[in-house]
C-alpha positions in Angstrom: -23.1 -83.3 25.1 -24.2 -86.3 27.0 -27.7 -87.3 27.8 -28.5 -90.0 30.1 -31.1 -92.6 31.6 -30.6 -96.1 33.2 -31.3 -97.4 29.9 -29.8 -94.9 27.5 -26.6 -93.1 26.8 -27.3 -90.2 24.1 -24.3 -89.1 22.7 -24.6 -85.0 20.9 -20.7 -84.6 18.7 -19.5 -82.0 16.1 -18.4 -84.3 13.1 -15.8 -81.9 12.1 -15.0 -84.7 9.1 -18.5 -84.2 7.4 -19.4 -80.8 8.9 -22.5 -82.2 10.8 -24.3 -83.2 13.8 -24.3 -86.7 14.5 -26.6 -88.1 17.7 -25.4 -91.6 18.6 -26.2 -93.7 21.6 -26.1 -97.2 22.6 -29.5 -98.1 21.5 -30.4 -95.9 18.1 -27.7 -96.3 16.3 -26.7 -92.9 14.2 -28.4 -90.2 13.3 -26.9 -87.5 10.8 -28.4 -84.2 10.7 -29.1 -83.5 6.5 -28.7 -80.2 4.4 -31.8 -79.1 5.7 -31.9 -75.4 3.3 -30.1 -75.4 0.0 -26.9 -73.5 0.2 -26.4 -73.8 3.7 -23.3 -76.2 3.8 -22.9 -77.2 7.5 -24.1 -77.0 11.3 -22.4 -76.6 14.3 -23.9 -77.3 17.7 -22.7 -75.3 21.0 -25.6 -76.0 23.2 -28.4 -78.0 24.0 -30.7 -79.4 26.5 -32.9 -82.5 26.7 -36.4 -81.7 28.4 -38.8 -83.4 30.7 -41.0 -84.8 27.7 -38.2 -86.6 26.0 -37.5 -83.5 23.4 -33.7 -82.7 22.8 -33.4 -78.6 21.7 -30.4 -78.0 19.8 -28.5 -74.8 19.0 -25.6 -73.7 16.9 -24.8 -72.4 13.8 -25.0 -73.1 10.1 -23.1 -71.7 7.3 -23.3 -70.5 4.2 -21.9 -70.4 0.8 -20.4 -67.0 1.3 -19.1 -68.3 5.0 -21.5 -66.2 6.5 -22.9 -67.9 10.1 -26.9 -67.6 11.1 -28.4 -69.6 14.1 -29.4 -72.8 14.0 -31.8 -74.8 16.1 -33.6 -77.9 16.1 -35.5 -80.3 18.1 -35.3 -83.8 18.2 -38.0 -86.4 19.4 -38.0 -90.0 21.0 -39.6 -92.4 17.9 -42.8 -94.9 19.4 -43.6 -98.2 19.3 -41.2 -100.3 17.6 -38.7 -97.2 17.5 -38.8 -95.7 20.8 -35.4 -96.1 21.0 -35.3 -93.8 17.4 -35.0 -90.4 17.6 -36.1 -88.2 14.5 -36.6 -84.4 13.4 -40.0 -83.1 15.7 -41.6 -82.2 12.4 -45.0 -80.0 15.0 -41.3 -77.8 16.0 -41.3 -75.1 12.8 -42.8 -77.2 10.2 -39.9 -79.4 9.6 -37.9 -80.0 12.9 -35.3 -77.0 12.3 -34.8 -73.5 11.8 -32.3 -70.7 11.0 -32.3 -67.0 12.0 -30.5 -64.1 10.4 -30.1 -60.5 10.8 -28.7 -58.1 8.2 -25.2 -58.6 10.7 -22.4 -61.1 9.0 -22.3 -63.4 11.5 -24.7 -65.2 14.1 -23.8 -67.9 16.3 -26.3 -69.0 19.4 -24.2 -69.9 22.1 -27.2 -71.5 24.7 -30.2 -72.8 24.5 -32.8 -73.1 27.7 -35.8 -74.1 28.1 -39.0 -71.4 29.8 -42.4 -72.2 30.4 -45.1 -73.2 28.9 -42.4 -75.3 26.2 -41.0 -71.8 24.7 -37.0 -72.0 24.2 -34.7 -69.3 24.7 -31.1 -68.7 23.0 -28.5 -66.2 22.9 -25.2 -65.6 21.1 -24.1 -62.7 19.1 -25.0 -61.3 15.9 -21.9 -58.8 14.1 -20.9 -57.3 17.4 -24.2 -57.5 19.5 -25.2 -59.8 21.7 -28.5 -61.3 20.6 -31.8 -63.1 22.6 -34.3 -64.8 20.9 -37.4 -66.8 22.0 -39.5 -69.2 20.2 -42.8 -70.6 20.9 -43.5 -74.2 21.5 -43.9 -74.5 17.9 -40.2 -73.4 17.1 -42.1 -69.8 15.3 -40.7 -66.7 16.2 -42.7 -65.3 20.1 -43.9 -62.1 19.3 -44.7 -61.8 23.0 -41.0 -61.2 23.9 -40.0 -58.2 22.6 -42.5 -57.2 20.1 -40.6 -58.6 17.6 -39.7 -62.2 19.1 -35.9 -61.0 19.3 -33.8 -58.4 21.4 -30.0 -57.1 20.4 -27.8 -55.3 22.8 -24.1 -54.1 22.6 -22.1 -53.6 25.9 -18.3 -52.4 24.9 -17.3 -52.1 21.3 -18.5 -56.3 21.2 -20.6 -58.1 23.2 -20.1 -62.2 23.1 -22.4 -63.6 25.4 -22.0 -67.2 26.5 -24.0 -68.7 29.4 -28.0 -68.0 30.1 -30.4 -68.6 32.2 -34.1 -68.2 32.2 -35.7 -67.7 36.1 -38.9 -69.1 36.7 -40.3 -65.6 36.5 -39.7 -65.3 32.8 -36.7 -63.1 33.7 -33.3 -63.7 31.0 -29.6 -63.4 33.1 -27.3 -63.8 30.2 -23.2 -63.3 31.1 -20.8 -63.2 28.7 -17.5 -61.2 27.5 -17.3 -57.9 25.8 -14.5 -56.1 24.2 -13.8 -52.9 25.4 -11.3 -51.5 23.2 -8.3 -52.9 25.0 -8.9 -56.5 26.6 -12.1 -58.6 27.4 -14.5 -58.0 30.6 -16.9 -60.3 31.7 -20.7 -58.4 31.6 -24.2 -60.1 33.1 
């Protein structure tokens, strides 16, 4: 993923050597993202999206010991003064800049991240065989407003692997994806 200004190149890369997420760019130098829970061995990014306040929201997966995959996000902020060319961890998103989510499934991997109003984020992938939504607040905390429960499942064929979203300006998620119907793939929005 490429992010760009007329001052600034941001460069977003899998480090498949290390198993990380490295952010690069012509002025900041390197950034690496750490072991950020213990037992959670390495991150992989598939989306992410740089917003209007200079806030880059990332989404992936991690995984564990036992190779099972959860969802990973994390936002990134723009350093000040001296180090506004810098970017760091945005420790105000979920305490400490990150967050993982798992279900009881074996594996979940977010596929896309947007952005909805008011500074909530939105992601999808799949979870086991279900396709999978989940919104945070602007703090990067579970919104209970979406779903009761901050989270919504669904299943179209025998499993669903959505991989594009979009959030209208109403609120309203379109998510399209494939799903495996027994035989081959279809494509399902």
């Amino acid at each position: 993923v490429i992010f760009g200004s007329t001052t600034e190149i941001v460069y977003l890369t899998n480090d498949r050597k290390t198993r990380a997420i490295r952010l690069s760019g012509s002025a900041n130098g390197s950034f690496t993202f750490p072991d950020y829970v213990s037992g959670w061995d390495q991150t992989h990014f598939n989306d992410a999206v740089f917003d209007t306040n200079q806030l880059i929201y990332i989404a992936g997966h991690t995984v564990k010991e036992d190779s099972n995959k959860a969802f990973f996000a994390a936002r990134l902020k723009r350093g000040t003064g001296s180090n506004s060319s810098r970017w760091a961890m945005d420790t105000s998103f979920n305490i400490d800049g990150k967050l993982v989510f798992d279900t009881q499934e074996t594996d979940e991997e977010a596929t896309a991240i947007k952005l909805a109003a008011n500074g909530k984020c939105v992601i999808t992938g799949y979870s086991g065989n279900k396709g999978i939504i989940v919104r945070y607040d602007s703090e990067g905390f579970l919104d209970k407003t979406f779903n009761q429960c901050g989270f919504y499942t669904f299943q179209i064929g025998a499993k669903s692997k959505p991989t594009a979203m979009v959030v209208q300006p109403d609120g309203k998620v379109v998510v399209a994806g494939n799903s495996f119907n027994g035989a081959d793939n279809d494509l399902f929005i």
